[in-house]
N, C-alpha and C positions, 0 to 999 in steps of 0.2 A: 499408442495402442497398436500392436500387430494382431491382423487378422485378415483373413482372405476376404478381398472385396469383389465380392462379381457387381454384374451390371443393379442386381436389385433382390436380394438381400445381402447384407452385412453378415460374414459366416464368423463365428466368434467360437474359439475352440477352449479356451482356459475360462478359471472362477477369476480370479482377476479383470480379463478383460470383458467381461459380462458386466463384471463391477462397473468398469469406469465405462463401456457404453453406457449404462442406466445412468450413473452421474452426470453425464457431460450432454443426455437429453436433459435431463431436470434440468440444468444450471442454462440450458440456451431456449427452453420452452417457458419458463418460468413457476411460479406455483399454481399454475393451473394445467401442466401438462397432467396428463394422464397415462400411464403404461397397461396395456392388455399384454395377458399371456395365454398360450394354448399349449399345453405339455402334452409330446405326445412319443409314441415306440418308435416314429418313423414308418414308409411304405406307405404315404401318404395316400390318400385318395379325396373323394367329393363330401364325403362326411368329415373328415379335417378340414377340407379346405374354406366348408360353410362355419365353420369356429374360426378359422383366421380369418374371415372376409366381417363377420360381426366384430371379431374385436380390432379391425378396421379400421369401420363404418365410427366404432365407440369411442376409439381413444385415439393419443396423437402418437404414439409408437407402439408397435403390435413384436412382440417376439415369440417365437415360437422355439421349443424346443423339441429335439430330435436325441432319445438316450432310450437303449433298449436297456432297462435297468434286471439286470440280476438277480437280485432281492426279493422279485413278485415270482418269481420263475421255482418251481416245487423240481425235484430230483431228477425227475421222469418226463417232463415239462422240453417246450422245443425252444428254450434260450438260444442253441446253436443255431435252430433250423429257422428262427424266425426270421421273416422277409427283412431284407436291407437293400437299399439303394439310392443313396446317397444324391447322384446324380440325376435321377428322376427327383426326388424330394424336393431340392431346390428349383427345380422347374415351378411344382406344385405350388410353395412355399413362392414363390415370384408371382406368379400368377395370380394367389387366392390379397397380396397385400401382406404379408408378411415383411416386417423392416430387417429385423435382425432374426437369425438363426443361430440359437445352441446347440452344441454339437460336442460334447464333451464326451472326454472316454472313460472307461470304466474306472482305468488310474487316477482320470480327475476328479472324479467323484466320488471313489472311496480310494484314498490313497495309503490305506492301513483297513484292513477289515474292523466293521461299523459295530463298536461296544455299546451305542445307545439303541432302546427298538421304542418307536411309537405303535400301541396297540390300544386301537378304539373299543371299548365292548358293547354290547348292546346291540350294533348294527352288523357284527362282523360274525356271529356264531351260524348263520345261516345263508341259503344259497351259495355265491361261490365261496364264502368264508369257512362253511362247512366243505366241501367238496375240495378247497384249495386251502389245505392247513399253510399258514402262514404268508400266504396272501399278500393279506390287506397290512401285515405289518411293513411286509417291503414297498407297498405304497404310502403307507404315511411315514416312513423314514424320507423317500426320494422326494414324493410332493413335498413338504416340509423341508428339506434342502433345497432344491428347486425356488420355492415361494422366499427362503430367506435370500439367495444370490440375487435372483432377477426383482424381488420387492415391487409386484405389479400392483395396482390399483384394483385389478380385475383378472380373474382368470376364470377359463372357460373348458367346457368339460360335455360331452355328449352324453346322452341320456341312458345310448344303449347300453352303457354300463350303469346301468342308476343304482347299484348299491356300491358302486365305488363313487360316485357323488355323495350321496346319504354319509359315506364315511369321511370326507374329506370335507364335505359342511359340516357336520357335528366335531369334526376334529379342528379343525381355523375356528370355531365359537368356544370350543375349551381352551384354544388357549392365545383365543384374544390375535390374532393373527391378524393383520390391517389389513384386508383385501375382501374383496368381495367374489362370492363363487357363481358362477354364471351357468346354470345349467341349458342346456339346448337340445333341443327334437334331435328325435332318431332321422339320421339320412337313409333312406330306403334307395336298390338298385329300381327301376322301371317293374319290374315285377314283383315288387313287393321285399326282396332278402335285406335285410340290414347290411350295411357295408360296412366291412371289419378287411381287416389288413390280412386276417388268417384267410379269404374264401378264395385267392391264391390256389391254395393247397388242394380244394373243392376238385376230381374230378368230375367228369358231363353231367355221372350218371347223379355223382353224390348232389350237385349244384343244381340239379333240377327236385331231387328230392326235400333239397333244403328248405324249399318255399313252404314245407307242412308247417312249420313255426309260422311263420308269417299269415298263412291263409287261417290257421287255428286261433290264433291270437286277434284276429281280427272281427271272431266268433264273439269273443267276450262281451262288447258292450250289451250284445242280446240277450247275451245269457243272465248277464245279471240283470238287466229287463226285466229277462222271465221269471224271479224271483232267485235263484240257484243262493246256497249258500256257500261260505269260502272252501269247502270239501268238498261239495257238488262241483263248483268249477275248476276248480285242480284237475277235478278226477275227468269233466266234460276236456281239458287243454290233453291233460293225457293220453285221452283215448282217439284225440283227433291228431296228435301227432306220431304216436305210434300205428295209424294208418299206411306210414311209412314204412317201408321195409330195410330199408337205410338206417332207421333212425333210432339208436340208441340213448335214451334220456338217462340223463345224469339227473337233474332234480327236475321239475315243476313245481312253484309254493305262489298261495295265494297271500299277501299279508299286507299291514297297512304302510304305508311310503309316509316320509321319511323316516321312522320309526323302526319301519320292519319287524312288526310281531303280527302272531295271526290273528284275525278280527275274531271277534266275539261266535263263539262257532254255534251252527243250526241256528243264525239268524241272518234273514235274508240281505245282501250285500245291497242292493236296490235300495233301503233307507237307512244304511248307516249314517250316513254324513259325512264317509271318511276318504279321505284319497286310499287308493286301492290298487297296489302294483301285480301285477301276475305276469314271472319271472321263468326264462325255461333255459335250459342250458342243453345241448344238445349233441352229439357225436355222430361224424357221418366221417365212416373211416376214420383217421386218424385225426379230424378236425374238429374241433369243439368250437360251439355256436353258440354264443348269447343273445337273448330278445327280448322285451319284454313289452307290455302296456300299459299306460298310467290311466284310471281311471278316477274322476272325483266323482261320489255318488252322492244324492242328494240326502237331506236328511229328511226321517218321518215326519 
């Protein structure tokens, strides 16, 4: 197998030799190894690195991949502009327990443009599946490629995106996919902002206003305390983020997780019984912010 060995990940650049890494750990671990995977854009940081450090802790080889994939990226979208850095990544990727690193190029992974499309419905017509026509289709093409090369036991997925979770579990249960999907807490910065690979881009002014999401989201569990229903609180997330003078919302929607429709409306959130996600998407200048928080409410 040729591929670039540093001190500690294994850097593996073809479908091929991804293949026969995964083989040649089964065949020397036995039938109880287990492989973790963490698929990610790269421009790693502390919320990657707590998904490579769990599937660890989990399993007896941990790979991670690195592919800024095409396909999720809309016309007008910063495919070009997105963070890459190869050489910090592996650091990251060393550090957090990472064994092997994929690292494939766009050639290797569409080596003729992609005549097949996976398109989930139900979970994909709202938040960013509205806002971002065609989306979630270039995700479940590439996870789905992805999950067939590397054939993990487990893979793992952070939350702050949790309707690209919702999509990628409901889509490995239709079609019977052997892996198990591992969802994981949001990694907050010390002050509260979600770590996302885009807040880069954040200048001072925008990175300080950023935190509206975070301090407003954090409103929520009260509010549905207070009785609010799913239109009340929408309207409560909105108007505390638009406090911001920065802050240009793309959506707020209040609906139920993993399901993603809206609860039963003009009744109070406080006894439904339902897990309850309230999702914001947000622009500050040129950057777009995802966050959201999961709520399980109790029932009447």
């Amino acid at each position: 197998m040729t591929a670039t060995l540093t001190s500690t990940p294994l850097v593996v650049r073809t479908i091929p030799e991804m293949r026969e890494a995964i083989r040649t750990h089964r065949a020397a671990a036995g039938a109880t190894a287990s492989v973790g995977f963490v698929p990610t854009m790269g421009f790693l940081h502390d919320g990657h690195a707590s998904l490579i450090g769990r599937s660890a802790r989990e399993n007896g080889l941990t790979v991670l991949s690195i592919f800024v994939n095409p396909l999720q990226f809309g016309p007008n979208e910063d495919f070009e502009r997105y963070p890459r850095d190869e050489a910090r990544d592996l650091e990251v990727a060393a550090r957090a327990g990472a064994d092997i690193v994929f690292m494939p190029s766009v050639a290797e992974m569409y080596p003729t443009p992609a005549a097949t499309q996976i398109a989930v419905s139900g979970v994909t017509e709202r938040l960013c599946g509205a806002s971002r026509p065609g989306h979630f289709d270039g995700v479940g093409i590439v996870v789905t490629k992805l999950l067939n090369i590397v054939q993990p036991d487990r893979a793992y997925f952070g939350l702050k995106d949790a309707q690209q979770v919702a999509v990628i579990e409901r889509m490995v249960a239709d079609l019977n996919q052997p892996v198990e999907i591992v969802p994981c807490p949001i990694v907050r910065e010390s002050d509260g902002l979600a770590m996302s690979s885009r807040n880069v881009y954040l200048s001072e002014d925008e990175r300080r206003e950023a935190l509206v999401i975070s301090r407003t989201l954090a409103n929520v569990p009260a509010w549905i305390g207070a009785g609010k229903d799913a239109a009340q609180l929408t309207a409560a997330v909105k108007d505390g983020i638009s406090a911001s003078p920065l802050a240009d919302i793309d959506y707020v929607e209040t609906l139920t997780y993993p399901g993603l429709q809206p609860p039963a409306p003009e009744a109070p959130l406080s006894a439904s019984g339902e897990r309850i996600i309230v999702a914001a998407a947000v622009r500050f200048g040129r950057t777009r912010l995802i966050d959201n928080i999961l709520i399980t409410t109790p029932e009447a």
